[in-house]
N, CA and C atoms of all chains as a GROMACS GRO file, in nm:
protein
  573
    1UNK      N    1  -2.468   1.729  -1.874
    1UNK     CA    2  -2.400   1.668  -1.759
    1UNK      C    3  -2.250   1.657  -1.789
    2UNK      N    4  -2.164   1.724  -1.706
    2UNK     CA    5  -2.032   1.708  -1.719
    2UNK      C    6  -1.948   1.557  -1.619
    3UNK      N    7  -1.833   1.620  -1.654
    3UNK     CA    8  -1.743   1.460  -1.576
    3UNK      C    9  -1.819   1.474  -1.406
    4UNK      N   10  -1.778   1.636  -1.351
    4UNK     CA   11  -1.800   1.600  -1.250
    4UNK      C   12  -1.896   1.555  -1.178
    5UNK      N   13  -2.004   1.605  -1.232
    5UNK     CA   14  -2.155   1.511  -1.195
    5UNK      C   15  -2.144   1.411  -1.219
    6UNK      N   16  -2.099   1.350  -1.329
    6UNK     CA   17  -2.093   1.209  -1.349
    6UNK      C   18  -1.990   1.141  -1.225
    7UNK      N   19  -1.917   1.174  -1.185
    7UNK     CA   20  -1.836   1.117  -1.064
    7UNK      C   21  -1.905   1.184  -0.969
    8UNK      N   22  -1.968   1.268  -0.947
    8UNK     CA   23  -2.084   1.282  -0.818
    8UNK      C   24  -2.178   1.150  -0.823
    9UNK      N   25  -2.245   1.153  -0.921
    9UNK     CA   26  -2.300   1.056  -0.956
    9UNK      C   27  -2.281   0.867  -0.891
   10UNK      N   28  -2.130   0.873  -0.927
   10UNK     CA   29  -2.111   0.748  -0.926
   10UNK      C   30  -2.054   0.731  -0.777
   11UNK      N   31  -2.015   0.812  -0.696
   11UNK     CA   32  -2.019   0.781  -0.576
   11UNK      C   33  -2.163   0.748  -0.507
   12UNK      N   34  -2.252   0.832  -0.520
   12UNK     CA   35  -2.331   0.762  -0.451
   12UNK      C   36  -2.371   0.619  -0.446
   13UNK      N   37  -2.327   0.515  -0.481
   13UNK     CA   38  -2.360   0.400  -0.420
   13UNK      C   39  -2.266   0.386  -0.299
   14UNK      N   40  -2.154   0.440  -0.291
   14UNK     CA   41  -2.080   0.433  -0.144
   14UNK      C   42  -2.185   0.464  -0.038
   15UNK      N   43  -2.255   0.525  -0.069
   15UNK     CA   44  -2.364   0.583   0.091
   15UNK      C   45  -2.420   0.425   0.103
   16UNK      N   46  -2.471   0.373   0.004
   16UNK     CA   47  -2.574   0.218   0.017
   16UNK      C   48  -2.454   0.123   0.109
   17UNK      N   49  -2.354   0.123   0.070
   17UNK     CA   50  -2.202   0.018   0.136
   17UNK      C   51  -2.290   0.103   0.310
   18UNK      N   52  -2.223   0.218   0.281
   18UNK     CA   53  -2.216   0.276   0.440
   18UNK      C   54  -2.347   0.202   0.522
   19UNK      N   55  -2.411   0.260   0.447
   19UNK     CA   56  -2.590   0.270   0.508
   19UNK      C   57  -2.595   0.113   0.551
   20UNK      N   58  -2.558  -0.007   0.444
   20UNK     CA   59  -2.578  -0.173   0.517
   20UNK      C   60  -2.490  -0.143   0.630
   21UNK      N   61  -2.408  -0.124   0.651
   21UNK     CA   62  -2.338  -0.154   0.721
   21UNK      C   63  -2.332  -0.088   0.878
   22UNK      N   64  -2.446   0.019   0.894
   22UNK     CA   65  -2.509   0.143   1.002
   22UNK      C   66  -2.604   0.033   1.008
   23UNK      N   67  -2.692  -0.043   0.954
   23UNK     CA   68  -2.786  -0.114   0.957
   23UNK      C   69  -2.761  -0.223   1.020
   24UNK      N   70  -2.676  -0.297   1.007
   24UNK     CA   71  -2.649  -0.466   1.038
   24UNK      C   72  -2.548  -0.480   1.117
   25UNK      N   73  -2.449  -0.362   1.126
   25UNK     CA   74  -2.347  -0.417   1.173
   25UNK      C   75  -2.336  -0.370   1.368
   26UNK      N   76  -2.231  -0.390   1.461
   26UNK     CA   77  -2.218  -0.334   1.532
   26UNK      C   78  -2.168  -0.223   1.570
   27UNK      N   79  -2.192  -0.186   1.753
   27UNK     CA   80  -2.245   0.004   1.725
   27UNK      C   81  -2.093   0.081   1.628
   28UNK      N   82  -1.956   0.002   1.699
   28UNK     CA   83  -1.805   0.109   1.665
   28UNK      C   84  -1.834   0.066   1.458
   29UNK      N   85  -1.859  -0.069   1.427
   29UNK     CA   86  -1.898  -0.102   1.332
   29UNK      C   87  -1.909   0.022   1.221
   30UNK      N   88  -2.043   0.059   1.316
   30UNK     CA   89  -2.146   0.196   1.240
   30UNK      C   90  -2.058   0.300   1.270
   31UNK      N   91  -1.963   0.336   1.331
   31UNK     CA   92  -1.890   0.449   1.374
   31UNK      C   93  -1.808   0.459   1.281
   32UNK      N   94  -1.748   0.344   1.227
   32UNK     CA   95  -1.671   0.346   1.124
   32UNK      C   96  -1.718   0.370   0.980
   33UNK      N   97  -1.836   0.320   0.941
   33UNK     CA   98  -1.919   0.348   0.813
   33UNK      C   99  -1.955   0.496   0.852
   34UNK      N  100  -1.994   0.530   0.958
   34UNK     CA  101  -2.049   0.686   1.000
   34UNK      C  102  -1.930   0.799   0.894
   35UNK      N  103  -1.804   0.755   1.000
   35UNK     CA  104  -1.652   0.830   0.934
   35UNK      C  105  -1.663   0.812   0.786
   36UNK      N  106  -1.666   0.712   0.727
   36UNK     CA  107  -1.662   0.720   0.584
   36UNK      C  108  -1.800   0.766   0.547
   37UNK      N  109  -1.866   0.781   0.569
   37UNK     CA  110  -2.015   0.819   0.485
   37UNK      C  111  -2.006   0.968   0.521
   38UNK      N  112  -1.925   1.056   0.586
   38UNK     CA  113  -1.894   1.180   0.612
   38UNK      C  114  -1.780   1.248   0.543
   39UNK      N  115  -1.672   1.147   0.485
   39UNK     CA  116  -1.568   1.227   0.400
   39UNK      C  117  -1.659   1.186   0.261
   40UNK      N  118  -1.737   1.104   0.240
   40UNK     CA  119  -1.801   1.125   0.105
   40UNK      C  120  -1.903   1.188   0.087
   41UNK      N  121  -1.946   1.211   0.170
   41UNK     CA  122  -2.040   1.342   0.168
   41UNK      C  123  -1.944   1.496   0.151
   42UNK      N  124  -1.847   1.489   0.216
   42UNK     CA  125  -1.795   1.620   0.215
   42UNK      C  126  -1.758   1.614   0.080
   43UNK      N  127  -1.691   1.515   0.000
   43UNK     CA  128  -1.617   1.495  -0.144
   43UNK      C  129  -1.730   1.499  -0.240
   44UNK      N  130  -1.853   1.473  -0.219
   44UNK     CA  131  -1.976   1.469  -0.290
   44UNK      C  132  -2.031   1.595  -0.327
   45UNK      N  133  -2.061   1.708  -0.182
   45UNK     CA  134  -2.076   1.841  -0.234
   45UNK      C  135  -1.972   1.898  -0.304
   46UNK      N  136  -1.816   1.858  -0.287
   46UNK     CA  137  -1.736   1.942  -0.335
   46UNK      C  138  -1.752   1.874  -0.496
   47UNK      N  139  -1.794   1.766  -0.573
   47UNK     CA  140  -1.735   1.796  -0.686
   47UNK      C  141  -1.927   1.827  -0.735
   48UNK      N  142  -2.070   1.865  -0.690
   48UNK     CA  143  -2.133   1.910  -0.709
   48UNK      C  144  -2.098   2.095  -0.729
   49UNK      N  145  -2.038   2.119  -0.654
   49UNK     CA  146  -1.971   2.244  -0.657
   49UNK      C  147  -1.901   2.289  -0.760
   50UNK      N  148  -1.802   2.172  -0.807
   50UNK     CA  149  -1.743   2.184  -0.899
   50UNK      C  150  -1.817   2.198  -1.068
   51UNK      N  151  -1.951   2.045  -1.066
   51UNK     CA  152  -1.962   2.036  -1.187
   51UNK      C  153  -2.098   2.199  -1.162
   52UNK      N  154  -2.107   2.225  -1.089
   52UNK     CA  155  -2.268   2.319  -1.126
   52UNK      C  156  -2.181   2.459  -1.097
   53UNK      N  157  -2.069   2.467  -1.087
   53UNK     CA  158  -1.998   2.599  -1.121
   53UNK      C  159  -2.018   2.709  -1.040
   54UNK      N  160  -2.066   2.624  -0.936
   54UNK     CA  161  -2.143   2.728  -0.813
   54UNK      C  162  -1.979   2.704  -0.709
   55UNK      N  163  -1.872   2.841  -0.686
   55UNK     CA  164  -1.808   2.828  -0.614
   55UNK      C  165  -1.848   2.824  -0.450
   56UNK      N  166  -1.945   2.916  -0.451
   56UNK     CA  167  -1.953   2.926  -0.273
   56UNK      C  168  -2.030   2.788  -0.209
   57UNK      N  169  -2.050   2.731  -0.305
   57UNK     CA  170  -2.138   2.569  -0.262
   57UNK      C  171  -1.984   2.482  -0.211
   58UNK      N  172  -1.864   2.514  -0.243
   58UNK     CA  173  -1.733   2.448  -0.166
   58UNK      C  174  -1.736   2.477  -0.016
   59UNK      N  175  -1.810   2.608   0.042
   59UNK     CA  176  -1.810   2.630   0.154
   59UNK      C  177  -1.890   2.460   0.253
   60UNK      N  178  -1.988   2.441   0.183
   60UNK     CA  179  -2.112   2.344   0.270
   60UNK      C  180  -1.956   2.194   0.232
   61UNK      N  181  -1.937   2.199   0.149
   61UNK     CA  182  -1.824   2.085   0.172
   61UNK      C  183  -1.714   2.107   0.229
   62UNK      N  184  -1.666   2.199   0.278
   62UNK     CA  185  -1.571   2.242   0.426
   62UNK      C  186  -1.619   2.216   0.533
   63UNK      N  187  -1.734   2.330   0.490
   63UNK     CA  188  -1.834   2.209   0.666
   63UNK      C  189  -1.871   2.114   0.710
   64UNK      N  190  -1.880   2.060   0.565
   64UNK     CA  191  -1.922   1.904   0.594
   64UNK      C  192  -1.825   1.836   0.645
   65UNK      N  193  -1.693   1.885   0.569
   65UNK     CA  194  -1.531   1.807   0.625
   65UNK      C  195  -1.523   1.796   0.768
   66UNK      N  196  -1.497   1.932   0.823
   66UNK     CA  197  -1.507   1.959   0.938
   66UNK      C  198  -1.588   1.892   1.048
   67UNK      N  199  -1.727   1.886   1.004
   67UNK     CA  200  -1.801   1.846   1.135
   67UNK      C  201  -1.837   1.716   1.142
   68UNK      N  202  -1.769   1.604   1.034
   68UNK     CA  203  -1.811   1.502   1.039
   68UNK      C  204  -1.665   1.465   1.063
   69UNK      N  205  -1.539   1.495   1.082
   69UNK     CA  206  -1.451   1.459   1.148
   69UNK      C  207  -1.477   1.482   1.280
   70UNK      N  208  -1.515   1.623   1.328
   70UNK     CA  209  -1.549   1.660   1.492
   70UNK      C  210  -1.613   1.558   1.543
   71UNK      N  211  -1.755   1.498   1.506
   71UNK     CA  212  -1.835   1.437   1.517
   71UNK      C  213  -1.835   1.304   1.534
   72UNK      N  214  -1.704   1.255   1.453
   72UNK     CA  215  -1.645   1.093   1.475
   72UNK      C  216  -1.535   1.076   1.574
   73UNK      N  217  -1.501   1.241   1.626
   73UNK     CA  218  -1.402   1.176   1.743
   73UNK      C  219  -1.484   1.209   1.850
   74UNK      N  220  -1.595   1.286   1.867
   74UNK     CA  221  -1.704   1.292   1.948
   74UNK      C  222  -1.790   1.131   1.982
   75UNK      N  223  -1.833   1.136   1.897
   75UNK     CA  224  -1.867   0.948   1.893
   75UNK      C  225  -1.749   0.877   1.924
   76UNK      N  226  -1.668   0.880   1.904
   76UNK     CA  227  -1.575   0.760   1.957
   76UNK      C  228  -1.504   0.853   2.079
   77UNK      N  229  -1.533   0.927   2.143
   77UNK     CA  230  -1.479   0.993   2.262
   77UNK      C  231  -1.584   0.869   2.365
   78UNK      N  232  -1.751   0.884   2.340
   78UNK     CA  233  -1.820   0.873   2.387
   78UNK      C  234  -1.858   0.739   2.396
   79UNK      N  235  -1.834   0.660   2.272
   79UNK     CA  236  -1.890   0.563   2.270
   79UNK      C  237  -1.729   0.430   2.367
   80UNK      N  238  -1.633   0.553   2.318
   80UNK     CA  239  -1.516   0.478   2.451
   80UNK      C  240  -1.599   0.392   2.568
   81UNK      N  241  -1.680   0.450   2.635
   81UNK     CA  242  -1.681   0.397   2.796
   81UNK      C  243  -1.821   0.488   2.813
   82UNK      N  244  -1.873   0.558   2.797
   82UNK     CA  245  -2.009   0.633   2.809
   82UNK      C  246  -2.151   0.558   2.784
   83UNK      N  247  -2.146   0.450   2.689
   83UNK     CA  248  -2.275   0.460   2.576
   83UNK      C  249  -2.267   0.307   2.547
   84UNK      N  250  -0.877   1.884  -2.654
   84UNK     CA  251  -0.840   1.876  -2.481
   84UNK      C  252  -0.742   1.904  -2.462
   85UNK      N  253  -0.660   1.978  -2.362
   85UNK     CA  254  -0.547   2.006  -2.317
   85UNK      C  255  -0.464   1.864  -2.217
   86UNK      N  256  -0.313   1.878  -2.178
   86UNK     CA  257  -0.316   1.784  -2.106
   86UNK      C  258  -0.347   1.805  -1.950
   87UNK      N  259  -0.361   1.928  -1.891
   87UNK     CA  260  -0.413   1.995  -1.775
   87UNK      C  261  -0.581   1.890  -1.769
   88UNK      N  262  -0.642   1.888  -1.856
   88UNK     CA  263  -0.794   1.826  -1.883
   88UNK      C  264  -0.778   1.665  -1.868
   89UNK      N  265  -0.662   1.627  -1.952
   89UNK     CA  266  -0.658   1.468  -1.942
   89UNK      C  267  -0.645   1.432  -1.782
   90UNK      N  268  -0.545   1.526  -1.720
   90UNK     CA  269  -0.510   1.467  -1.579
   90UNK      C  270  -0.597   1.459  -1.472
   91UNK      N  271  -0.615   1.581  -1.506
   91UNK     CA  272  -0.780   1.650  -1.435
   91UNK      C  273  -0.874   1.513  -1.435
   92UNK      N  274  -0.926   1.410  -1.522
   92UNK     CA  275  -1.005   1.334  -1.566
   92UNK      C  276  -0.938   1.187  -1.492
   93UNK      N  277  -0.829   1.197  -1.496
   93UNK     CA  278  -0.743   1.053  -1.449
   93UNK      C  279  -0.748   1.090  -1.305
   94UNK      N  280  -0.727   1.222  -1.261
   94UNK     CA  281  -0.741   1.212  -1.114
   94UNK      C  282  -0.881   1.188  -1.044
   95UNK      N  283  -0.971   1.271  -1.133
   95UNK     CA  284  -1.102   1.236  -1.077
   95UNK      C  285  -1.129   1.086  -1.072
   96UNK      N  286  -1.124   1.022  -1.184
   96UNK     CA  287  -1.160   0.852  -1.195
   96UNK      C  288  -1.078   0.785  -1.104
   97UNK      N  289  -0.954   0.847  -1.027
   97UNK     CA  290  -0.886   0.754  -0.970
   97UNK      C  291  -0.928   0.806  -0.825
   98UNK      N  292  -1.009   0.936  -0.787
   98UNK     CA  293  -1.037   0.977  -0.660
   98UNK      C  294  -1.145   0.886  -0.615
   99UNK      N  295  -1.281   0.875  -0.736
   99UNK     CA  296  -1.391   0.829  -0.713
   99UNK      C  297  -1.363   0.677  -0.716
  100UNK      N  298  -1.257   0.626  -0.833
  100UNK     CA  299  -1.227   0.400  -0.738
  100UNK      C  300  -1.186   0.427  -0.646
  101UNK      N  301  -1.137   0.542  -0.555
  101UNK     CA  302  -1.027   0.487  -0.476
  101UNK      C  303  -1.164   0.466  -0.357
  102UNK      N  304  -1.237   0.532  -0.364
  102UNK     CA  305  -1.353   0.584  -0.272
  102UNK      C  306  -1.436   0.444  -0.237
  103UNK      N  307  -1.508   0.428  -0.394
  103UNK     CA  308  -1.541   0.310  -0.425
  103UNK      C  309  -1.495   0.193  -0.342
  104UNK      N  310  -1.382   0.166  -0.393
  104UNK     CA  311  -1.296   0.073  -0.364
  104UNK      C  312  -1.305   0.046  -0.173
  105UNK      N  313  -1.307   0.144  -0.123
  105UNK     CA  314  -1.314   0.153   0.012
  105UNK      C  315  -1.420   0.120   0.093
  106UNK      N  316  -1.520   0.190   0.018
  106UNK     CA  317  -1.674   0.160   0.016
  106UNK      C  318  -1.710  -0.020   0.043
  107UNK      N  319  -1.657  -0.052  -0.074
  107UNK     CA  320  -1.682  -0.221  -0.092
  107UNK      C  321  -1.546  -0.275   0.017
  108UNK      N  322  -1.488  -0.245   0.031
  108UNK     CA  323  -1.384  -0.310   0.185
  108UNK      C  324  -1.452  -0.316   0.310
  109UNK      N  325  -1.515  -0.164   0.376
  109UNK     CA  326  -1.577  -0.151   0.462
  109UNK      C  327  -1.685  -0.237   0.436
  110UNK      N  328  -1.750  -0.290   0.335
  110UNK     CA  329  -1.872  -0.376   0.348
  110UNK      C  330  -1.817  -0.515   0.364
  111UNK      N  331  -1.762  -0.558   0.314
  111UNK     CA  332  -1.712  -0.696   0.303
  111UNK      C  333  -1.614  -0.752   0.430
  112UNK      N  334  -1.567  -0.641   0.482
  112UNK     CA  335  -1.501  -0.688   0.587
  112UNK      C  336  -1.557  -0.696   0.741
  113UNK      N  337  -1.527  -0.807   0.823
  113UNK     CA  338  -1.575  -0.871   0.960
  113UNK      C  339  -1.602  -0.783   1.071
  114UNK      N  340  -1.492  -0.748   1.100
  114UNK     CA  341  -1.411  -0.688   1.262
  114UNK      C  342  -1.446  -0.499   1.222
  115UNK      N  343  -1.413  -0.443   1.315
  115UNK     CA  344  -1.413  -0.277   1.319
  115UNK      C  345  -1.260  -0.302   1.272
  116UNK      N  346  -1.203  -0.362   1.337
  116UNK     CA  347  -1.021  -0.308   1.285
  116UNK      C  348  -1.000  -0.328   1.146
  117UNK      N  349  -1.039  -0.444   1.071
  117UNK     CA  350  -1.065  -0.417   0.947
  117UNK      C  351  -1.125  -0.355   0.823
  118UNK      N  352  -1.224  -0.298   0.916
  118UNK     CA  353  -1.334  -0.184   0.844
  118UNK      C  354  -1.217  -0.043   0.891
  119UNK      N  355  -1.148  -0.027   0.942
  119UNK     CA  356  -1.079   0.133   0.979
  119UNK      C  357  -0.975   0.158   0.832
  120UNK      N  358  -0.956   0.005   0.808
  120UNK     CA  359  -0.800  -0.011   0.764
  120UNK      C  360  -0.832   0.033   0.589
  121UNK      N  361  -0.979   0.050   0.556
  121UNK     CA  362  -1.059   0.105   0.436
  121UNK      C  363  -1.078   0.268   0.489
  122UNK      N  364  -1.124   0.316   0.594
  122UNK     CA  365  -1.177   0.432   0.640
  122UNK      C  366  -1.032   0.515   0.602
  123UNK      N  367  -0.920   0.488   0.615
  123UNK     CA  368  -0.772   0.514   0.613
  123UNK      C  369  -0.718   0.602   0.454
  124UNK      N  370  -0.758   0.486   0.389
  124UNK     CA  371  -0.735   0.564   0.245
  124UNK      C  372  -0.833   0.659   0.208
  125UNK      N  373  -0.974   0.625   0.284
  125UNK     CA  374  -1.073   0.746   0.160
  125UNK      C  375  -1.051   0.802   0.233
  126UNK      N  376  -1.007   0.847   0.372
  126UNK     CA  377  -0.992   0.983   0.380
  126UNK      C  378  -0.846   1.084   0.374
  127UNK      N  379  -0.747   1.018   0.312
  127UNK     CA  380  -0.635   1.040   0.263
  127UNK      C  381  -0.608   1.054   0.102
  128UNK      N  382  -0.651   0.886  -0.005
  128UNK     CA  383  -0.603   0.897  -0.100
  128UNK      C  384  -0.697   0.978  -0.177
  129UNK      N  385  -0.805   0.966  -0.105
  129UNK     CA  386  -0.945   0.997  -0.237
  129UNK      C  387  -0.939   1.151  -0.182
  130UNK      N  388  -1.007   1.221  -0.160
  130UNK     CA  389  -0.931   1.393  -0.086
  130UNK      C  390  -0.818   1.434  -0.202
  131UNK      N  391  -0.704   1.377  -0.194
  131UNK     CA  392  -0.597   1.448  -0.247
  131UNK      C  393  -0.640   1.460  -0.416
  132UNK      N  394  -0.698   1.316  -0.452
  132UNK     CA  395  -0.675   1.283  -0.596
  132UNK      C  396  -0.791   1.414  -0.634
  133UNK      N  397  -0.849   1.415  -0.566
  133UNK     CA  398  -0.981   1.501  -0.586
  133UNK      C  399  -0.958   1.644  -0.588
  134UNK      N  400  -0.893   1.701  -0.524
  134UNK     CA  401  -0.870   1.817  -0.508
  134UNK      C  402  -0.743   1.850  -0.637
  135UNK      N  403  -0.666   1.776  -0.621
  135UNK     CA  404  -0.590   1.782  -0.760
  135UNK      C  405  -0.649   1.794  -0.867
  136UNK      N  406  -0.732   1.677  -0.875
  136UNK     CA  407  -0.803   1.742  -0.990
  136UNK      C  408  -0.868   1.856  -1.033
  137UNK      N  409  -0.987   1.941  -0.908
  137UNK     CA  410  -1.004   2.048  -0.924
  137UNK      C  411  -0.882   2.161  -0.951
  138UNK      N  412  -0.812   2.160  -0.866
  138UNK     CA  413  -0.723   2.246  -0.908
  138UNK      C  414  -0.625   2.265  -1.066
  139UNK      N  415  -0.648   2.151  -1.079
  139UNK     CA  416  -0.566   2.078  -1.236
  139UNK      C  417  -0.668   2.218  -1.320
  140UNK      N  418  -0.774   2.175  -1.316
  140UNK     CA  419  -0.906   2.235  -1.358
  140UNK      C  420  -0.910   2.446  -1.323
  141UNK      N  421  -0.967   2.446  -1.232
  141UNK     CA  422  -0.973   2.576  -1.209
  141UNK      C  423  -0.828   2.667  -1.201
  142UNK      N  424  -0.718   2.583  -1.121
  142UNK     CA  425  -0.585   2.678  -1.091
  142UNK      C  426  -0.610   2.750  -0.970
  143UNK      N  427  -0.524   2.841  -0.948
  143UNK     CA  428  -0.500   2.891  -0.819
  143UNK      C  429  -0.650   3.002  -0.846
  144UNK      N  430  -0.779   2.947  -0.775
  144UNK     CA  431  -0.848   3.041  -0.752
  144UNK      C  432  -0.920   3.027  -0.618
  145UNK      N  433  -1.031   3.076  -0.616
  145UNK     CA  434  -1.105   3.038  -0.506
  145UNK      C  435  -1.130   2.874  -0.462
  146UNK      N  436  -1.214   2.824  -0.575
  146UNK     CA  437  -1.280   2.691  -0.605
  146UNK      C  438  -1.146   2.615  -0.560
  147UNK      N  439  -1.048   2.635  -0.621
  147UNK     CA  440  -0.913   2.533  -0.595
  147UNK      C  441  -0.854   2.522  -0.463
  148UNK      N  442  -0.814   2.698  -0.434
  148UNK     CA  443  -0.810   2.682  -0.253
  148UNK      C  444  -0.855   2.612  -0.190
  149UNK      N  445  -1.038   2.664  -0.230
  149UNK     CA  446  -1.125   2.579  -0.123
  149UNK      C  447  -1.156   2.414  -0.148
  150UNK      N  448  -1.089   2.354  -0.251
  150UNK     CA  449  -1.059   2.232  -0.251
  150UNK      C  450  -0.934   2.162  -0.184
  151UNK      N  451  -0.828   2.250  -0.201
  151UNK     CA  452  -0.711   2.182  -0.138
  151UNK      C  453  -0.806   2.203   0.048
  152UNK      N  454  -0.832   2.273   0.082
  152UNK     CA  455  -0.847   2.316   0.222
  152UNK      C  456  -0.941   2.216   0.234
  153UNK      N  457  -1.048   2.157   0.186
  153UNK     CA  458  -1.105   2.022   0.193
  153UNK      C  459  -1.010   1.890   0.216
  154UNK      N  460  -0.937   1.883   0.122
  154UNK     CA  461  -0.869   1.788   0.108
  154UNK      C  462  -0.710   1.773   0.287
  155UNK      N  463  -0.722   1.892   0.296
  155UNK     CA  464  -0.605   1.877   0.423
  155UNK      C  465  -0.692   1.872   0.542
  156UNK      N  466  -0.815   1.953   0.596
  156UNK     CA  467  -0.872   1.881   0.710
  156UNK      C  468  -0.905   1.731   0.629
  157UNK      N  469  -0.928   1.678   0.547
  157UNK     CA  470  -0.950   1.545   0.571
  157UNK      C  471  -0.831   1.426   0.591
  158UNK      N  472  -0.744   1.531   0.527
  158UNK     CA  473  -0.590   1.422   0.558
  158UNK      C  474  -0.555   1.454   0.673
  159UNK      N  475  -0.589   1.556   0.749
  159UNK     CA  476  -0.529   1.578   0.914
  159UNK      C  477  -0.596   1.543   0.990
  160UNK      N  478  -0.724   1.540   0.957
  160UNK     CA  479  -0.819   1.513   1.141
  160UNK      C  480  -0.845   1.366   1.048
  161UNK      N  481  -0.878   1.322   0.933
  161UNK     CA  482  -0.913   1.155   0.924
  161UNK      C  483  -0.855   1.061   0.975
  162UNK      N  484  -0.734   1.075   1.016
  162UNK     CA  485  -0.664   0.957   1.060
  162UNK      C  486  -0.648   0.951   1.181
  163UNK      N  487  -0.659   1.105   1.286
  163UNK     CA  488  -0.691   1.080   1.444
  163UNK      C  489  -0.811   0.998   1.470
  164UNK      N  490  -0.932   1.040   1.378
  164UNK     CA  491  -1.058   0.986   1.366
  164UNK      C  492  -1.055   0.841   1.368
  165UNK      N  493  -1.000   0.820   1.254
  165UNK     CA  494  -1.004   0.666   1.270
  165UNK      C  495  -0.901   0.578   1.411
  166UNK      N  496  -0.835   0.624   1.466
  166UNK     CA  497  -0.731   0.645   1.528
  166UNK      C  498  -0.790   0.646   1.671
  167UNK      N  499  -0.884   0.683   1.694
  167UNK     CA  500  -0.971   0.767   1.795
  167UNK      C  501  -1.108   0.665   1.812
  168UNK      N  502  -1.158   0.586   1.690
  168UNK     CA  503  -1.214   0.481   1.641
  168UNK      C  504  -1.224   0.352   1.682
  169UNK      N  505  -1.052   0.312   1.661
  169UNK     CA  506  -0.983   0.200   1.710
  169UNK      C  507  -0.987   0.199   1.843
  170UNK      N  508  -0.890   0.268   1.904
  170UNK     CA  509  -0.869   0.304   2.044
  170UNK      C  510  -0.997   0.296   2.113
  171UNK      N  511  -1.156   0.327   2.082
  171UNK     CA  512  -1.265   0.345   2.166
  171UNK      C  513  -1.316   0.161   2.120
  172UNK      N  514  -1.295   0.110   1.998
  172UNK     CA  515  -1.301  -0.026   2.011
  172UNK      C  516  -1.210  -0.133   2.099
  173UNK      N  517  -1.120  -0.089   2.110
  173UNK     CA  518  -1.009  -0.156   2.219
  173UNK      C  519  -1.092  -0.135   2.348
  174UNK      N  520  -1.096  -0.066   2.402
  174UNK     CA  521  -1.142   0.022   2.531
  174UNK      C  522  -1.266  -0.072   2.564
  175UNK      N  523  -1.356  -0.050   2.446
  175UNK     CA  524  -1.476  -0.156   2.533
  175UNK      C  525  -1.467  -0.278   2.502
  176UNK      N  526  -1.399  -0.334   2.432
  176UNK     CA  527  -1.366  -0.492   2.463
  176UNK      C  528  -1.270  -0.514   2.577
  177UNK      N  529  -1.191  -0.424   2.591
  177UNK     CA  530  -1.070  -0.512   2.713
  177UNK      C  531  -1.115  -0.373   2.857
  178UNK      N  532  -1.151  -0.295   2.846
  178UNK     CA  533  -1.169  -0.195   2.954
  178UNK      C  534  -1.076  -0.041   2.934
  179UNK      N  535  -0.942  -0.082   2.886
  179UNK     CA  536  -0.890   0.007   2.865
  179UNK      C  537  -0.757  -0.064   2.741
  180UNK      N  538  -0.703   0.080   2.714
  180UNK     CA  539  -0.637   0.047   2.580
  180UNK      C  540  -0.492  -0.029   2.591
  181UNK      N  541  -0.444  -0.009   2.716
  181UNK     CA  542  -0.316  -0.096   2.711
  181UNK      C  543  -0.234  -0.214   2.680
  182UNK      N  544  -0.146  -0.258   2.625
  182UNK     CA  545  -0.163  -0.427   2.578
  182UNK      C  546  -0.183  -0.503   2.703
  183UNK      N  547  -0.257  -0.636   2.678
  183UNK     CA  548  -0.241  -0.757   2.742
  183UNK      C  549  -0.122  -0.814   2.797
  184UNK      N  550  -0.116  -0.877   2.862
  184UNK     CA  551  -0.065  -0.939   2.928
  184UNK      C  552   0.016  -1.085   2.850
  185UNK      N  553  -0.064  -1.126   2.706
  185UNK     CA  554  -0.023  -1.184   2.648
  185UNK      C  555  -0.008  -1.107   2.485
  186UNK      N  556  -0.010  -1.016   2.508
  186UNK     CA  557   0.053  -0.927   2.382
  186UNK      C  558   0.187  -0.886   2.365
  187UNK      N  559   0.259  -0.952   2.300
  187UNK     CA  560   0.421  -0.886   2.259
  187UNK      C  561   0.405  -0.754   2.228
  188UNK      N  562   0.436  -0.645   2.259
  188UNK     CA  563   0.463  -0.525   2.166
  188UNK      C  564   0.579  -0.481   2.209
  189UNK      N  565   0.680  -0.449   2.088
  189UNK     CA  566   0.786  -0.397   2.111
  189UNK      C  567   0.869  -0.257   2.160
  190UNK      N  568   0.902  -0.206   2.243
  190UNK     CA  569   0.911  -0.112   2.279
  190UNK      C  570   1.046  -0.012   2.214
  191UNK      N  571   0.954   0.070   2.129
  191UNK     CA  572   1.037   0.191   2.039
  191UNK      C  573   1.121   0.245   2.080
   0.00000   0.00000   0.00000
C-alpha cells in the first residue's frame, strides 16, 4: 500500500459526514452534501488512479468531475421552484 | 527521497485535511448557507493541492494532465455550483432571489 491509497483511504470517512447529512438534514441541505460527496468522489478515483498506476482509470475521475458538477446545478436549477 | 517526493507528500496530506476539514464543517454546521461556505474550499483548495501533487509525482505526462484537467473543472464549475445552490435556497424561502425590503445591500 502506497501514500496514495493511504489518502484514498482516509478520505473515505468524508462520504459518512456527507451521507448524515443526505439523511437528516433538509432537501438544499442534501444538495449541498450531494456537491461535496461528488468532488470527493471525483478526487477519490483520481488518487486510486494514481496509487494502482492505472492511468486511464483518471478518465472515470473526469467524469465523475464533470457530471456531478452538471448534476448539482441541475438539482439546484430544479429544486429552485420545481420540486 | 527526493525533494519533488517530500512535496508531493505535503501536498497530498494537505489536499486530503483540507477535504476532511470540510467534511466535518458541512456536518457541524446549521443553515445551507453555512454548509456552502465548506462546499467552497473542497472544491477549490483540495483539487489544486491534489493535482499538484500528482504532477509533483508523475510530471508533464498523461496521469498529470489528466489531473490538472480534474482539478480546473472543479475550480470552474464548483463555485457556480455552489453559487447556483445558494441562489435556489434563497428562491424557496423568499420566492425569488432579490433583496428584501429590509436588506441593506450596497450598490457596486
Amino acid at each position: 500500500m502506497n501514500a496514495w491509497l493511504i489518502a484514498a483511504l482516509a478520505l473515505l470517512p468524508g462520504f459518512v459526514a456527507c451521507g448524515v447529512v443526505l439523511w437528516r438534514a433538509t432537501v438544499l441541505d442534501a444538495l449541498a452534501a450531494l456537491n461535496l460527496a461528488g468532488i470527493l468522489a471525483a478526487l477519490e478515483l483520481a488518487l486510486l488512479a494514481e496509487g494502482l498506476h492505472r492511468s486511464p482509470f483518471y478518465d472515470l475521475a473526469l467524469v465523475m468531475a464533470l457530471l456531478a458538477c452538471v448534476g448539482g446545478l441541475v438539482f439546484a436549477r430544479f429544486l429552485e421552484r420545481w420540486i | 527521497m527526493t525533494w519533488q517526493m517530500v512535496l508531493a507528500a505535503i501536498l497530498l496530506a494537505l489536499g486530503v485535511g483540507i477535504e476532511l476539514l470540510c467534511c466535518l464543517g458541512l456536518l457541524v454546521m446549521d443553515t445551507v448557507f453555512d454548509r456552502l461556505h465548506y462546499v467552497g474550499p473542497a472544491a477549490a483548495l483540495g483539487p489544486i493541492a491534489i493535482a499538484g501533487a500528482v504532477l509533483l509525482e508523475e510530471g508533464i505526462s498523461t496521469a498529470g494532465l489528466k489531473a490538472i484537467l480534474i482539478a480546473v473543472v472543479l475550480v470552474g464549475i464548483g463555485p457556480v455550483v455552489t453559487h447556483a445552490t445558494a441562489r435556489a435556497a434563497r428562491v424557496r424561502r423568499f420566492g425569488h432571489w432579490q433583496p428584501q425590503p429590509d436588506e441593506h445591500v450596497e450598490e457596486g
